[in-house]
N, C-alpha and C positions, 0 to 999 in steps of 0.2 A: 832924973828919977821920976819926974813924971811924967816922962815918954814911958820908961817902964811899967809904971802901972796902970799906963791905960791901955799899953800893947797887953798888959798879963789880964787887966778886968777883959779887954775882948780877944785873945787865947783863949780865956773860961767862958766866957758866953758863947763861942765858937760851938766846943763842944757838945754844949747844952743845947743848942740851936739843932745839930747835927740828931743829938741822941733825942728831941722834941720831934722832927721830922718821922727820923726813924719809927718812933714810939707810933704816931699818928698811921703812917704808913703799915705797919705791922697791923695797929688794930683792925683798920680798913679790909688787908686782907684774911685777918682774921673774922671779920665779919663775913665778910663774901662766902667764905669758906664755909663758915656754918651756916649761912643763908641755903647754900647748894647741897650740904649733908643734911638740913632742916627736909628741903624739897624734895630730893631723894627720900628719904628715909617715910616722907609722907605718900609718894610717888610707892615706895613699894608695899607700903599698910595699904595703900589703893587696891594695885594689885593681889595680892593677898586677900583681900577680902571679895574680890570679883571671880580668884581662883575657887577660893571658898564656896561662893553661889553657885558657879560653874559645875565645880565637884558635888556641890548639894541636888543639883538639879538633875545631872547627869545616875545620881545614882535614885534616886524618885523614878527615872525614866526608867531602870533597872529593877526596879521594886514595882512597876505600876506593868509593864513587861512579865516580872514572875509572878502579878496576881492574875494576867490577862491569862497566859498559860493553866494556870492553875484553875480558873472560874471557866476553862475554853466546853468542857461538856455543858454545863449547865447555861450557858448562851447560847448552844448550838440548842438543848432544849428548847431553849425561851423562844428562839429568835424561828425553831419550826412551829411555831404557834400563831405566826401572821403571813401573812401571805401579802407576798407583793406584786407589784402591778406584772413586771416581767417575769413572773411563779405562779401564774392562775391556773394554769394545765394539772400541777401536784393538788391543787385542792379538788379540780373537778375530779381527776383520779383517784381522789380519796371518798369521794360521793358515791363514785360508781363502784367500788372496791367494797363500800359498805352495804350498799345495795347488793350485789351479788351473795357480801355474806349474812345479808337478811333471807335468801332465796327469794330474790325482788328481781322482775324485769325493770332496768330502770333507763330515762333519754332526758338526759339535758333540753331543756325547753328553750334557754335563753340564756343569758350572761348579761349584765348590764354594771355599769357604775354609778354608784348612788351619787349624784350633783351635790345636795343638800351636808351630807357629811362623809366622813371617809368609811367606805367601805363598797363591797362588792354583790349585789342582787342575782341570785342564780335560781332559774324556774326550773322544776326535775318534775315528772313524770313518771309515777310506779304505778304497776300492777302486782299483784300477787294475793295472798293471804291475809286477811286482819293481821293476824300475829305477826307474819312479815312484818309489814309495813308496820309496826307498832316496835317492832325488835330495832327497824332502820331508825326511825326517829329516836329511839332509844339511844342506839350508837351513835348518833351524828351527836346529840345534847352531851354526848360524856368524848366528842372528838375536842383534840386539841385545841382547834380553833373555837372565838368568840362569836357564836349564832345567836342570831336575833329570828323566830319566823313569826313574820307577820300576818303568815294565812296557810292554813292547811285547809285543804276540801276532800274528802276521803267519800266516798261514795261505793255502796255494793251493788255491782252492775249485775249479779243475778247467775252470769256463767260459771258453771264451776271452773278453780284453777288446777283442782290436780284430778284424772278423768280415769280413778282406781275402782276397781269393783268395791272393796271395804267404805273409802273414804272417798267422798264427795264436797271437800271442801269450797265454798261459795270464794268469787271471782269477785274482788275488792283493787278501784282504782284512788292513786292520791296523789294529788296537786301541790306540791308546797313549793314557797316562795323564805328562800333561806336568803336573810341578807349576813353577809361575814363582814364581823364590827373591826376584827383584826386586820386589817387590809389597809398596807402601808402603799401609796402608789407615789 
């Protein structure tokens, strides 16, 4: 009889031993398991939220695009209002374009780049009428460009400029020195 119960006490602890293991072994890979659906599941909040930026970003570039489009005249304004280094031929043709429609003979003197700050030094050369030459400086102060002139010398040389029986208008020459402040180089 007591062989039998200590074959029957470890029979029963057999089992128990058996379903202890088990139990241990289950948790273990029950751990694992949510370890790696834990890492996942954080792995795709990651992505998800890098999609998110992505998408956010991508549509800014979209929005920053259809205001580029949209503001595209009024930079084309702005942007002909300096003159840059490889674009100086359109301002001098804007000099002489205004001169003409002052009734001004006019000659570029010089071109120079100012060292000290940014911009561009241009010597011009008229002849014509007071009125001229007062209508040209007129236009040039209300041209697009930012003028600074540092010296006007206007002098009446005595010749008439228009040689009509009626009208004998006196022969006026003028020297200015335009520096343009807009002048991107």
């Amino acid at each position: 009889m007591k062989s039998d119960t200590q074959s029957l006490k470890k029979f029963k602890k057999a089992p128990l031993l058996v379903s202890a293991v088990f139990l241990i072994f289950s948790c273990l890979i029950f751990l694992f398991l949510y370890k790696k659906i834990d890492d996942n599941r954080k792995m795709s909040e990651k992505a998800k939220i890098e999609w998110q930026i992505e998408a956010t970003r991508r549509e800014e570039i979209r929005s920053l695009e259809r205001s580029i489009r949209a503001i595209e005249k009024e930079r084309n304004l702005l942007e002909s209002h300096f003159a840059r280094s490889s674009n100086v031929v359109p301002f001098l043709n804007t000099i002489e374009r205004l001169a003409l429609a002052a009734n001004l003979k006019s000659e570029i003197i010089s071109v120079d780049i100012l060292k000290d700050r940014n911009g561009l030094a241009v010597a011009v050369k008229t002849s014509g009428s007071f009125e001229s030459i007062y209508k040209f400086l007129t236009l040039l102060e209300n041209s697009p460009y930012e003028l600074e002139f540092p010296s006007a010398d206007i002098k009446n040389t005595g010749a008439p400029a228009v040689s009509g029986k009626k009208n004998r208008t006196p022969r006026w020459e003028a020297n200015f020195k335009i520096n343009l402040l807009s002048f991107v180089q």
